[in-house]
N, C-alpha and C positions, 0 to 999 in steps of 0.2 A: 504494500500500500504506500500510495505516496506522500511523503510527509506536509503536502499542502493541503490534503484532506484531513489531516488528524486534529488539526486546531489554528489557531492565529500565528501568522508568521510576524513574527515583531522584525519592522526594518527598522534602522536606524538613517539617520540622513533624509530622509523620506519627501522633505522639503528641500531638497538639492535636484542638482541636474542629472545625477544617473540616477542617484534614490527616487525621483518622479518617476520615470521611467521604468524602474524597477516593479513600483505598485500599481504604476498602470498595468504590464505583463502581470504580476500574478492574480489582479482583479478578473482579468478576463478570462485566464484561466480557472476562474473561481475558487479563489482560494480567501481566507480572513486574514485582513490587515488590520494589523495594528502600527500606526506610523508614529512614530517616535521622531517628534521636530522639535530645534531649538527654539527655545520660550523667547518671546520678543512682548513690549508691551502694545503691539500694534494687532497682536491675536491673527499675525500674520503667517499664513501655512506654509510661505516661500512658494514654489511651482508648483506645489499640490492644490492652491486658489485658483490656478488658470486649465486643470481639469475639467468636464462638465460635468455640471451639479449632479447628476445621475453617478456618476465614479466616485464623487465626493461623496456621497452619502453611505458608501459600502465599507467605510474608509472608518476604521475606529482612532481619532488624533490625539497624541497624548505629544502636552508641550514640554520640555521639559532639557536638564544638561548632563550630558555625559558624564562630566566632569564630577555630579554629585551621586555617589553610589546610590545612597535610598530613593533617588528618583530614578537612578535608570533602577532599579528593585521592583520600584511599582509599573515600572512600565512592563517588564519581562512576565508579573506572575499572569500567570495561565495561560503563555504562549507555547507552544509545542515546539517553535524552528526562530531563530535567528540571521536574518541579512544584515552585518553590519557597516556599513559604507559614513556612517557621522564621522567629519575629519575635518581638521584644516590643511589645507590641499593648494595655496597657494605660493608657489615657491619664494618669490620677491621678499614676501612679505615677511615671508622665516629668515630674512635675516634679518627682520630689524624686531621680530619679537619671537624669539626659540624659545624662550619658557614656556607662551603661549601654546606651542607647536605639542611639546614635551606632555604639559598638562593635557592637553585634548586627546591628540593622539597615542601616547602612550598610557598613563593613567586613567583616560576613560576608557581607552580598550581591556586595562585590566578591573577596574568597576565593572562593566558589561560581562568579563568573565568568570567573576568571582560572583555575580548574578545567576548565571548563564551554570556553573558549580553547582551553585546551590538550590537551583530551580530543577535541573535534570533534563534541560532539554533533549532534544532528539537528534538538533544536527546546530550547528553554528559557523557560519559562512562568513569569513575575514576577510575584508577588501583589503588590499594590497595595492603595490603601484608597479610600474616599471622604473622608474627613478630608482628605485632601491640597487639596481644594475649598476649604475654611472655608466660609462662613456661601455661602449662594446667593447670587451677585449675578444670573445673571439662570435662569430656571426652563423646562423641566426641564433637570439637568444635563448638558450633552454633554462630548465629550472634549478638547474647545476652550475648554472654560472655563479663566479663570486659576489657577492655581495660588496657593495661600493661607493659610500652615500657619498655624495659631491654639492648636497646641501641639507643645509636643519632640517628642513620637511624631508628628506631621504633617510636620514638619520632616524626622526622619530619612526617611519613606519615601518625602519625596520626594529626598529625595537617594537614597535605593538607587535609586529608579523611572530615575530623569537616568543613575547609572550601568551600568545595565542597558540602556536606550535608547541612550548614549553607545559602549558595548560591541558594540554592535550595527553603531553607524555606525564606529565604527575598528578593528572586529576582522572585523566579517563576523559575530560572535556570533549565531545564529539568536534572537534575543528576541522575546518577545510579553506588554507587561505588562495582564494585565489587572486591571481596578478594581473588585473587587466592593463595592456599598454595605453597609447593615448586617448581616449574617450574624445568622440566628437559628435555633435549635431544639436538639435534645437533645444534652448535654452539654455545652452553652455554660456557659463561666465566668459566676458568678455578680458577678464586675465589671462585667456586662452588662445593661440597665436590664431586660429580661424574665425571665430567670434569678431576679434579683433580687424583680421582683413576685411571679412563681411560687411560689420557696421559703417567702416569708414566707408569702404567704397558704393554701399548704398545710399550713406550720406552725403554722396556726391562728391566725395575727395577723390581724386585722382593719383596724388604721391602720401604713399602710403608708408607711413610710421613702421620699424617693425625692431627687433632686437637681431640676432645674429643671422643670417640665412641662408650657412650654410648645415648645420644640422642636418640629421637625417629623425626621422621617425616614423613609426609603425600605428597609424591612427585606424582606430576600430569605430565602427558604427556604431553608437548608441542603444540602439536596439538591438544589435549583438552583444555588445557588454551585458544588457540586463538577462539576455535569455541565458548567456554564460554562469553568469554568478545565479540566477536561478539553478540551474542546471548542477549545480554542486549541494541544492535542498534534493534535488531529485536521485542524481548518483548512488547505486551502492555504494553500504558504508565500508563493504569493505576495499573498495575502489578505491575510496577518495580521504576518509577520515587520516588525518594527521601527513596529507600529500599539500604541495606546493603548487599550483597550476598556472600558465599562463595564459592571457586571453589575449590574442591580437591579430591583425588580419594578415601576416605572413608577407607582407608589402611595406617597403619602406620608400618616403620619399621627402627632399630635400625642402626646409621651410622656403625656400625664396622659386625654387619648381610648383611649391602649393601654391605660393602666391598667384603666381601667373595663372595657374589652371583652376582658381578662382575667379580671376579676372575675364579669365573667355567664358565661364560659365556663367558671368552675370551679364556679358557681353561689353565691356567698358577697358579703354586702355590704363595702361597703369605701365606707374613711375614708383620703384621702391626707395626709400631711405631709410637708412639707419640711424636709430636713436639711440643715442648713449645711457641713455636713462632704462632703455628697455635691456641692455647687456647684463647677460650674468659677469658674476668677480670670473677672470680668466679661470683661473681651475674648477669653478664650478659648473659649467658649462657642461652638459651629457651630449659628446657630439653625436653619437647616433647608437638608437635606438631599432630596432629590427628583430621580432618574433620569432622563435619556433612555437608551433601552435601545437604539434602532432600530440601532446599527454593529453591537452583537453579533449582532442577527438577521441583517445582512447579510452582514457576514465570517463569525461561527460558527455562522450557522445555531441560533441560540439566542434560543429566549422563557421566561422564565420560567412554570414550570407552578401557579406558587403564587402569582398576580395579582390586583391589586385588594383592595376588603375581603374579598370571600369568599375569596380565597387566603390573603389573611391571618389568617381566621378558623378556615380548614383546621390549615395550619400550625402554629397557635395551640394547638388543638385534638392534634395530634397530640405536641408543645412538652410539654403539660400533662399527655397521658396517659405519658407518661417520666418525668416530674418525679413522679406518681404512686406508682409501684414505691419499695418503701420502700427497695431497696436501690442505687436512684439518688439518692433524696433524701435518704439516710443519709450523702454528700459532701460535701453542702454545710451552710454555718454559719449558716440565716439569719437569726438576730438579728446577724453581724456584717457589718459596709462593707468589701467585698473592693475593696481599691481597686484 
């Protein structure tokens, strides 16, 4: 039986951009959410507001902080499964507050599993990143690659990822972290180097801002991301529990090549520049990123359905027609560096 039938799956992050995503997929495959969002005094759900009220209403929302054990307590009792993806996730920004990074991401990760103990769940799903990699040493990435953080937010998530895995091995803890590489599509934060090309050049900019670009990266569809980290509640446990996975489309390509093949996809010329302010510190810089996918196809039965250039172009394609509706694009700032 599948653990999406047994009871409420608690996501965390659920007001984020794959966490939305996430419980739209398991809504419609009829499963009970319970969405676990950070508390704001504006009673604001994040992207789970801009769902339709029909989704919303299937949707049990518990506001509340990682960071405070007895609230994520209340949020976990009488859930059966765990998606956890609540993070701070912005690179920039971890260098100007790594406590910040420390406290979320590693300490709430180990609150949620000292919950997640004590409760007895069934299965507990640890988002991960591909940063945790740094720069490639050898191509494509598998789950044997060394670990390699090259900034604070690298750093912390591989400490959650150690104590999620370590939980596993001294608790019994049902873990399974998986690693999805760069997440992209609608509703991405505009701290994110597509977001970022999108809004300018639908704002009619023509020379576009950007940080370094020559990078390589392995950017996954949205919708593949959420079916993957699903796909690790569904896995045999004896597949998956206490394994490493990575989620990515097996396709890498260079930021300032995305650039361009954003620009013919909205149909408008483009002038790049670089801004100094968008640079990472030199050594911290992950020049490239690039998947091996093949353990998730084997443990979860998962291929990415947005592959290659043309998946990437799809993607892109459907990226840009959201970015389009003025009252998606009416969020974001883009003449400013959402760092």
């Amino acid at each position: 039986m599948s653990l999406l039938s047994e009871g409420p799956v608690l996501v965390t992050g659920a007001d984020g951009f794959i966490g939305s995503h996430v419980v739209e997929e398991l809504l419609a495959r009829g499963a009970a959410v319970r969405a676990f969002v950070m508390y704001n005094s504006f009673n604001s759900w994040g992207w789970l507001d801009r769902l339709p009220e029909s989704a919303r209403d299937g949707i049990e929302v518990i506001a509340g902080d990682i960071r405070d054990g007895d609230c994520v307590r209340r949020a976990m009792s009488g859930c059966c499964s765990v998606l956890h993806l609540a993070a701070l996730i912005a690179i920039p920004f971890s260098y100007d507050a790594p406590q910040a990074y420390v406290d979320t991401n590693v300490n709430g990760t180990l609150n949620l599993l000292l919950a997640a103990r004590d409760a007895g769940v069934g299965r507990f799903v640890h988002t991960s990143t591909s940063e945790v990699y740094g720069t490639a040493q050898t191509v494509p990435i598998s789950e044997s690659h060394p670990l390699h953080a090259q900034s604070p937010y690298a750093a912390s998530k591989i400490g959650a990822d150690q104590m999620a895995l370590a939980f596993h091995g001294s608790f019994a803890v049902p873990v399974t972290v998986i690693r999805p590489f760069n997440t992209y599509g609608p509703r991405q934060s505009a701290r994110a180097v597509i977001p970022t090309i999108v809004t300018q050049l639908l704002a009619g900019t023509r020379r576009v801002r950007l940080g370094a670009l020559h990078p390589t990266r392995d950017l996954s569809f949205v919708r593949d991301t959420a079916q993957g980290l699903i796909a690790g509640l569904d896995a045999p446990a004896e597949s998956v529990l206490g394994e490493v996975v990575n989620l990515g489309s097996g396709f890498e390509v260079a930021i300032g090549d995305l650039a361009h093949e954003i620009a013919a996809l909205i149909g408008t010329p483009l002038v790049l520049e670089q801004d100094r302010e968008r640079l990472r510190p030199e050594k911290s810089e992950v020049e490239r990123l690039w998947s091996d996918n093949r353990k998730a196809a084997r443990l979860l039965g998962w291929q990415p359905r947005y592959a290659g250039i043309e998946g990437l172009r799809r993607g892109l394609s459907e990226t840009i027609d959201w970015f389009r509706d003025p009252a998606n694009l009416g969020v974001y700032k883009p003449t400013a560096y959402n760092r």
